[in-house]
C-alpha positions in Angstrom: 8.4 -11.1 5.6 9.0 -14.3 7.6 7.0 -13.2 10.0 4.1 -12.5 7.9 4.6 -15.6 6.5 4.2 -17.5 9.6 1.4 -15.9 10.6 -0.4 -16.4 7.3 0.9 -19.9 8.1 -0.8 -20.2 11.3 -4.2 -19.2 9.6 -4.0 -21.7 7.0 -3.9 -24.5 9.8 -6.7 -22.5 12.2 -9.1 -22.4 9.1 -8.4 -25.9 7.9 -9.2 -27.2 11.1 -12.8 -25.3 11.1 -13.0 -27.6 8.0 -12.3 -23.9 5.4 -10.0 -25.7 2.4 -7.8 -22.8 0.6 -7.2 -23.2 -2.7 -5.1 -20.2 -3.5 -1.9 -18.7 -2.5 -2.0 -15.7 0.0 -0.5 -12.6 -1.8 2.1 -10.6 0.1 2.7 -7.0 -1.0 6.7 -5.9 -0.3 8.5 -3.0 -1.7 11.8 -4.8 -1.2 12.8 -6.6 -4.7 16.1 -7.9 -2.4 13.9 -9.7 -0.2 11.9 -10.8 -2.7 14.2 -12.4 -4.8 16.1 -14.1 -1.6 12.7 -15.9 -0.8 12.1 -17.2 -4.6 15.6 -18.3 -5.3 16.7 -21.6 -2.8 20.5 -21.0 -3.9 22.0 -19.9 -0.5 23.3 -16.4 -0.7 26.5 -15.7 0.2 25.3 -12.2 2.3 22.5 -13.9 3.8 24.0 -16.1 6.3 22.4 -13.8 9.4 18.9 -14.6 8.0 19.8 -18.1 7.3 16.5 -19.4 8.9 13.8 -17.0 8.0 15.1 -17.1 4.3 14.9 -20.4 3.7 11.2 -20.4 5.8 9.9 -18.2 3.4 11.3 -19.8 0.3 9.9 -23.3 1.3 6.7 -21.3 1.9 6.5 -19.8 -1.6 6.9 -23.4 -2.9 4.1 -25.0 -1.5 2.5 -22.0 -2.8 0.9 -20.9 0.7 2.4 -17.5 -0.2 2.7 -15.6 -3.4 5.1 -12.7 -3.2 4.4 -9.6 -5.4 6.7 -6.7 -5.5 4.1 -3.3 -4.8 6.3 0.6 -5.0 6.8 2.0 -1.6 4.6 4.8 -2.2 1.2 3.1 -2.8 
């Protein structure tokens, strides 16, 4: 998911610097409610010290609303 993020990142600064303004958040699909909820909630989690870095990317992501998470079931 931080990956994604940073790549949807990435785009948002290519496009705005073709002069393309966004004025929505990009929605990311993910069938993991766990991950989810780690990138919502900016409380640092006690069992996410090894993905210290790409947690808290993601989170600050979904606050400035470049990315809107949205849980989707793993077999659509």
């Amino acid at each position: 998911m931080a990956l994604l993020t940073a790549e949807v990142t990435w785009l948002w600064w290519l496009l705005a610097d073709f002069g393309v303004s966004i004025t929505t958040s990009t929605l990311v699909l993910s069938d993991s409610t766990s991950a989810i909820s780690v990138a919502r909630d900016p409380v640092k989690h006690e069992f996410t010290k090894h993905i210290c870095v790409d947690a808290f990317y993601t989170c600050a992501q979904v606050h400035d609303q470049v990315v809107a998470l949205q849980y989707v079931p793993s077999d659509l």
